[in-house]
N, C-alpha and C positions, 0 to 999 in steps of 0.2 A: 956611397950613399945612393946614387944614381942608379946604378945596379939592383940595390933590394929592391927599391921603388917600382922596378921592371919588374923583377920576380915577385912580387906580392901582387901589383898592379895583374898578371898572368894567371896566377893563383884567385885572385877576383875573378875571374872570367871564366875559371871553373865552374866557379859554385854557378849550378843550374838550379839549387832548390828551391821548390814554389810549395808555398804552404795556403791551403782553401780551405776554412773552419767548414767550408759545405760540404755535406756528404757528394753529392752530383748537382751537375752546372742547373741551373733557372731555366726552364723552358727560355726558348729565344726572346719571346716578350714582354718575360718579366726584368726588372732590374731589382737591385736590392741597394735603393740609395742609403740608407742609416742602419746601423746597431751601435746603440750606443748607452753607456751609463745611464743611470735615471738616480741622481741625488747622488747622494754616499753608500747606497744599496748595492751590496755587488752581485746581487741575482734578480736585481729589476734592469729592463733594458726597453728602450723603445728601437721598434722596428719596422722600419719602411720600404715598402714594398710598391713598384710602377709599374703598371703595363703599358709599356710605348706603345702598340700599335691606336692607332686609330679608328674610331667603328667599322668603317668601310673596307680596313685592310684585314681583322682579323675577330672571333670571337673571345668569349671570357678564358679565362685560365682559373681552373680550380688544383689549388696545391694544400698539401698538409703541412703547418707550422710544426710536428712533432719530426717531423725527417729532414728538414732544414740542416740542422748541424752536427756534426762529426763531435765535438769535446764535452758536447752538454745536451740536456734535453731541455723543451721550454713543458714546462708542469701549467701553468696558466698563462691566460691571455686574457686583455679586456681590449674593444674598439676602441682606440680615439681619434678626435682629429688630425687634420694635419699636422695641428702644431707638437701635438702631446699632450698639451694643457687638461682639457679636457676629455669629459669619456663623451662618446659618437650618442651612445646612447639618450643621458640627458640633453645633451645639444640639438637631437632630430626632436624631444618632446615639445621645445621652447620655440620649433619653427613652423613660419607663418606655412599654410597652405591655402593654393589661389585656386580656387574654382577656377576653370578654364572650360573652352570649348572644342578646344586641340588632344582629341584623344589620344594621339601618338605621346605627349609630353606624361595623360598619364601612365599610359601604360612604359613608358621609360622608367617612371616614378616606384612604380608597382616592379617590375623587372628588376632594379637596384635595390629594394627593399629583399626582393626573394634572393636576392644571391649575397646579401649578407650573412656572414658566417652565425650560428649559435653561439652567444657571446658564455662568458663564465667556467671556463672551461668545459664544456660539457660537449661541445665538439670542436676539434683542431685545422678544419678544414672550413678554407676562405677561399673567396669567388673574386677575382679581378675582371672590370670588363673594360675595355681598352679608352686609353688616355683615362684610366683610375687610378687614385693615390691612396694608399691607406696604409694607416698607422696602429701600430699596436703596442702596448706596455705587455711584454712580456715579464714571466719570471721560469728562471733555467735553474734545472738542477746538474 
């Protein structure tokens, strides 16, 4: 019994196979923290996407949602929160905005608004700019 154990345990240490649903790896400072189910739907999926770096250390990353993965394609997208819950969209209409006298804060404001992707499927290509988080309900075919 000792014996198989060895030789399976060896045989385990063959197998080298790595399987990536990615077509090609994430630029360096994206990560890809979630895909996952959404409900009992098995072509809705939320997907989360970070850019680590930091303002100072790097700029935005623009990638296309339709070259992401090898076994499926994603047919639509909508923005949402972090959580999922809701869409980004109704959420920015319902938020307060503060007059200020700090124009850097708006044009930050102005800058994240422009590099938000065209929502509704109508373009597939999103803007991360560093320490951003953003969520998307996908649907793959």
């Amino acid at each position: 019994c000792k014996e198989s154990f060895k030789d399976t345990f060896k045989e385990m240490e063959k197998i080298q196979d790595v399987y990536s649903g990615l077509v090609k790896s994430l630029p360096p400072q994206l990560q890809l923290l979630n895909f996952q189910l959404v409900g009992l739907h098995d072509q809705t999926f939320l997907l989360r996407l970070h850019h680590l770096y930091e303002k100072h250390e790097d700029e935005s990353v623009t990638i296309d949602l339709r070259t992401l993965f090898k076994d499926f394609t994603i047919v639509d997208y909508e923005e949402m929160v972090l959580t999922g819950m809701f869409k980004r969209e109704e959420v920015e209409k319902e938020r307060l905005h503060w007059e200020t006298e700090d124009d850097e804060e708006e044009e930050m404001l102005k800058k994240e608004e422009s590099t938000s992707s065209i929502r509704g499927g109508k373009s597939f290509i999103v803007t991360l700019n560093p320490m951003e988080f953003k969520t998307f309900q996908v649907t793959v075919k």
